[in-house]
DODREN-614762 format. One record per residue (C-alpha): x, y, z; residue number from 1. Coordinates in Angstrom, 2 decimals, always signed. Each point is the difference from the previous one (the first is absolute). Example, Ala and Ser with C-alpha at 12.3 -4.5 7.8 and 13.67 -1.06 7.14 Angstrom:
2
+---------+---------+---------+-----+
|    east |   north |      up |  nr |
+---------+---------+---------+-----+
|  +12.30 |   -4.50 |   +7.80 |   1 |
|   +1.37 |   +3.44 |   -0.66 |   2 |
+---------+---------+---------+-----+
***
This chain:
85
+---------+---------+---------+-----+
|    east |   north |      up |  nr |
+---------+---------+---------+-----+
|   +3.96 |   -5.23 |   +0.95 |   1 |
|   +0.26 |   +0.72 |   +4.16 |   2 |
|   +2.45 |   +2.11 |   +1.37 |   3 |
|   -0.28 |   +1.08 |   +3.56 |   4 |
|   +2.34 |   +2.03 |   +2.36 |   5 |
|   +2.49 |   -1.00 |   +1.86 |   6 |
|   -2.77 |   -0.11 |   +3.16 |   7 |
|   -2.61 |   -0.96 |   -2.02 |   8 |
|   -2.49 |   +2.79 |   +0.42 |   9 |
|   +0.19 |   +1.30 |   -3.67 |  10 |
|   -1.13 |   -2.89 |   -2.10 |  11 |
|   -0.45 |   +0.87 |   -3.92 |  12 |
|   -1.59 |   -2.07 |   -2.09 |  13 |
|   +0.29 |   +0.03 |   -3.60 |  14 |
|   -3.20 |   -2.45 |   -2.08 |  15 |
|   +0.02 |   -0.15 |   -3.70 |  16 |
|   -3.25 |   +0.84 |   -1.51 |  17 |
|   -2.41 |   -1.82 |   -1.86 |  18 |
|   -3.76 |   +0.21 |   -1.85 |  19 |
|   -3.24 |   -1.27 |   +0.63 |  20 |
|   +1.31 |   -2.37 |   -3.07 |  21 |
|   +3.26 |   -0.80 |   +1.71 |  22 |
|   +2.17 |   +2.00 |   -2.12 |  23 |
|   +3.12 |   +0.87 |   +2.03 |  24 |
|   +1.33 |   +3.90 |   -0.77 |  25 |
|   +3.74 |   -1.26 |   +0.70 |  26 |
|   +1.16 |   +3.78 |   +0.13 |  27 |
|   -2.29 |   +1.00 |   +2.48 |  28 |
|   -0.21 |   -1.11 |   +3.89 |  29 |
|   -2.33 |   +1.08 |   +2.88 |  30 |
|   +2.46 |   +1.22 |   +2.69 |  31 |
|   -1.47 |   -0.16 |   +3.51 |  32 |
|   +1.89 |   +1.83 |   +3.20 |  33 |
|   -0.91 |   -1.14 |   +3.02 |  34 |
|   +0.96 |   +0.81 |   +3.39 |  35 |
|   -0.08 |   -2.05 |   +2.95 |  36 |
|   -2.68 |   -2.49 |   -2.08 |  37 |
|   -2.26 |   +3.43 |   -0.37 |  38 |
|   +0.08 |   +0.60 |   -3.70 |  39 |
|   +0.47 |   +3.78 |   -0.58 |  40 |
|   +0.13 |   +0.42 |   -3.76 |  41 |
|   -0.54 |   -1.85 |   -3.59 |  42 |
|   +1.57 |   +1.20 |   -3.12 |  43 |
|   +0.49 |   -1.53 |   -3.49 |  44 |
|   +3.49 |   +0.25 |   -0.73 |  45 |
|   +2.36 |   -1.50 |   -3.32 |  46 |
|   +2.53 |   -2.32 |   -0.18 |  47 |
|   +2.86 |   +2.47 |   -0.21 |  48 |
|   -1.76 |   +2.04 |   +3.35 |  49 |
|   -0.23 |   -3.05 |   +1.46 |  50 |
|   +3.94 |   -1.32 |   -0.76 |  51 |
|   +1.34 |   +3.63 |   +1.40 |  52 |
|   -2.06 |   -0.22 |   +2.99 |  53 |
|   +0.96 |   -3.33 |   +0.89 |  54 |
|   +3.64 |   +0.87 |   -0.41 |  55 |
|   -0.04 |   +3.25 |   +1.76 |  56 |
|   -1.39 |   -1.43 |   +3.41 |  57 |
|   +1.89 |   -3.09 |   -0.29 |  58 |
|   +3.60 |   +1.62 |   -0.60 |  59 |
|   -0.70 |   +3.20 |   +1.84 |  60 |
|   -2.79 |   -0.96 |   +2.64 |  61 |
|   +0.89 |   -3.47 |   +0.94 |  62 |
|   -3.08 |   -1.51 |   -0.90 |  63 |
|   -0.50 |   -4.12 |   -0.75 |  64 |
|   -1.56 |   -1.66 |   -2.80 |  65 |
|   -2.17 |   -1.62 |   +1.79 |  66 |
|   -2.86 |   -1.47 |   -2.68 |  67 |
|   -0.89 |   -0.63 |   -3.21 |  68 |
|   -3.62 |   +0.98 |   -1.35 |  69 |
|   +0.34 |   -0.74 |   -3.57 |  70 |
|   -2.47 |   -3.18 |   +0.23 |  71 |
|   -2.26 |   +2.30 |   +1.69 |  72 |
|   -0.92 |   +2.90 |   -2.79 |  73 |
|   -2.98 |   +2.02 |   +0.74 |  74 |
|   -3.21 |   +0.78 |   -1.67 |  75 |
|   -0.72 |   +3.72 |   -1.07 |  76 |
|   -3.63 |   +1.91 |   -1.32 |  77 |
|   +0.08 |   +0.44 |   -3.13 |  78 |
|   +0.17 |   +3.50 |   +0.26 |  79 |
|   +3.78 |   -0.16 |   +1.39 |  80 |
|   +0.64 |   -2.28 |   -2.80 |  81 |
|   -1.03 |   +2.28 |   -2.64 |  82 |
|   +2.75 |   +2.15 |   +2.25 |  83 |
|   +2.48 |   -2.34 |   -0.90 |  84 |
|   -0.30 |   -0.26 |   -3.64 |  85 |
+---------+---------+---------+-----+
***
């Protein structure tokens, strides 16, 4: 998922996350905040933190859905994955 401001200077990102063996962890995404195109943090983040962020800025921030980024999961070292177990 893409959801930007209402100028479109705060872009989030939200990938879901896969293996080296294409296994997709469908409760965890990589959330990426950008600003102005400059990328200024990376976080892994769940489904639920994901939902209530989404809804927050949307209702309370005006910001657009603007993307989807499900077909485009990202890989992750193994030593994050062992995180995520």
């Amino acid at each position: 998922m893409k959801i930007s401001s209402k100028e479109g200077t705060v872009v989030l990102d939200y990938y879901p996350l896969k293996s080296w063996q294409s296994k997709i962890f469908p409760e965890k995404y990589l959330r990426v905040l950008s600003f102005k195109g400059d990328i200024q943090n990376k976080r892994i983040v769940t489904q639920d933190k994901l939902d209530e962020e989404v809804r927050d800025r949307v209702d309370n921030y005006n910001y657009k859905i603007t993307g989807n980024n499900d077909n485009l999961p990202q890989f992750f070292t193994s030593e994050v994955l062992l995180w995520l177990h």
